[in-house]
C-alpha positions as CSV (number, residue, x, y, z in Angstrom):
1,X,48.7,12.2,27.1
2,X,51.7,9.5,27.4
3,X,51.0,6.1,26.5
4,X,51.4,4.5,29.8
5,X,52.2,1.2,27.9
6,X,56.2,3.3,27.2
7,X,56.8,4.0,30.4
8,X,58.4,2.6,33.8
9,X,55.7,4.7,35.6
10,X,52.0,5.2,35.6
11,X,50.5,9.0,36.2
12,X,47.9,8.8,38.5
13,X,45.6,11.6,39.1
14,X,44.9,12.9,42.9
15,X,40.9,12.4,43.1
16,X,40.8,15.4,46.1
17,X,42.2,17.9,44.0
18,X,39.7,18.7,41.6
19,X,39.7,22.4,39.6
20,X,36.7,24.3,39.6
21,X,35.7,22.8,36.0
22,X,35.9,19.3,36.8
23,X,39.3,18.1,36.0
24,X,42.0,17.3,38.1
25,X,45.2,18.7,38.6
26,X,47.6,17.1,40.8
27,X,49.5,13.7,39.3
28,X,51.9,11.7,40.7
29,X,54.2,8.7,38.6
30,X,53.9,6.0,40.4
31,X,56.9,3.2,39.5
32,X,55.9,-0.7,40.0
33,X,59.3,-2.3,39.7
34,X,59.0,-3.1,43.6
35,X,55.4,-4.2,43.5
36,X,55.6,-7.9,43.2
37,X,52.0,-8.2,41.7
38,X,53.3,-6.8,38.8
39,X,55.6,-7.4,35.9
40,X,56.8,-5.9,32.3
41,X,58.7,-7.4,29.3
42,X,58.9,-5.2,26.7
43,X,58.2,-8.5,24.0
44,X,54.3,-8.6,25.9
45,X,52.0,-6.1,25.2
46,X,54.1,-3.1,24.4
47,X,56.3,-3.6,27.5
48,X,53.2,-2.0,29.7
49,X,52.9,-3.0,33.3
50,X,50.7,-6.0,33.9
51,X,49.1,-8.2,36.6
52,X,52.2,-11.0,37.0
53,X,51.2,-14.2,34.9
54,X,48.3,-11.9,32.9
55,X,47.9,-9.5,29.8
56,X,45.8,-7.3,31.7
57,X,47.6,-4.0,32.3
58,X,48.1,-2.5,35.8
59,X,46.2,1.3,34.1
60,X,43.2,-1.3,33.5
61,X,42.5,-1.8,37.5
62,X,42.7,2.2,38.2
63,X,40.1,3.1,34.7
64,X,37.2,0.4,35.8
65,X,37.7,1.6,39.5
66,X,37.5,5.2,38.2
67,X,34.3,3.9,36.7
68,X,32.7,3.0,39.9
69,X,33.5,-0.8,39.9
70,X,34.0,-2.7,42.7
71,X,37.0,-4.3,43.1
72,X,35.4,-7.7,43.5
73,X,33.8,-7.0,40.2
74,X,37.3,-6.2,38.9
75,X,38.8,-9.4,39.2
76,X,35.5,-11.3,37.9
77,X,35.8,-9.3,34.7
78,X,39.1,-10.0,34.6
79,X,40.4,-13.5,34.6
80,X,43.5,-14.7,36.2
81,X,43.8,-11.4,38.1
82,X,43.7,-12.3,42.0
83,X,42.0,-10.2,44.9
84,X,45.7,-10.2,46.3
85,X,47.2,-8.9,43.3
86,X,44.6,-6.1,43.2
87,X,45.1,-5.3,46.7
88,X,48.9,-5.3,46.3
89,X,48.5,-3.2,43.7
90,X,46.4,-0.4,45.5
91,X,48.6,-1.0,48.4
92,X,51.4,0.1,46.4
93,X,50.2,3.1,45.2
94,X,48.9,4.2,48.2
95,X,52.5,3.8,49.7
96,X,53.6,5.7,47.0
97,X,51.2,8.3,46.8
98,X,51.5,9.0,50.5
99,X,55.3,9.0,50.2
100,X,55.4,11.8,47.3
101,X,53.3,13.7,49.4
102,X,55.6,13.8,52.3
C-alpha cells in the first residue's frame, strides 16, 4: 500500500462493499485541498495531510473510527483536534464519496 503521507489524496475504502473473505474492494481518493480543516506542508510530517494547527494526520481520524471509536473519544485522545474539524472532515469525505459515486 501507498504511504498516504506522499500523496495529495487519501484512499478510502467503501465499508458496504465487502468480498466474500472479508476484505474490501471498492476505494475512492479523496483530495482535501478544499477542506478547510485541513492542511499540508511538505517541511511537517512528511508533507501528510493534517488537522489545521496539529500533527495529527487526517488517515489517523478514519483508522481509530475504523476501530470502533467514537468520535467524541477521537478528539479526547487527540489534543488540539476540534469536534468541528472532525466533522468537517467526515463531511468532506462524504461529499466526495457521494460525488465519485455519481
Amino acid at each position: 500500500m501507498t504511504d498516504p503521507r506522499h500523496l495529495d489524496t487519501i484512499t478510502l475504502t467503501s465499508l458496504d462493499n465487502v468480498g466474500h473473505d472479508g476484505a474490501m474492494n471498492t476505494q475512492i481518493e479523496l483530495g482535501w485541498a478544499g477542506c478547510t480543516a485541513v492542511e499540508r506542508d511538505p517541511q511537517r510530517f512528511s508533507g501528510a495531510w493534517v488537522f489545521r494547527g496539529t500533527r495529527i494526520p487526517v488517515a489517523a481520524l478514519f483508522e481509530n473510527l475504523e476501530d470502533g471509536i467514537s468520535l467524541a473519544e477521537f478528539v479526547e485522545l487527540f489534543p488540539g483536534v476540534t469536534q468541528e474539524q472532525a466533522r468537517s472532515v467526515l463531511e468532506h469525505a462524504a461529499r466526495s464519496t457521494a460525488a465519485a459515486a455519481a
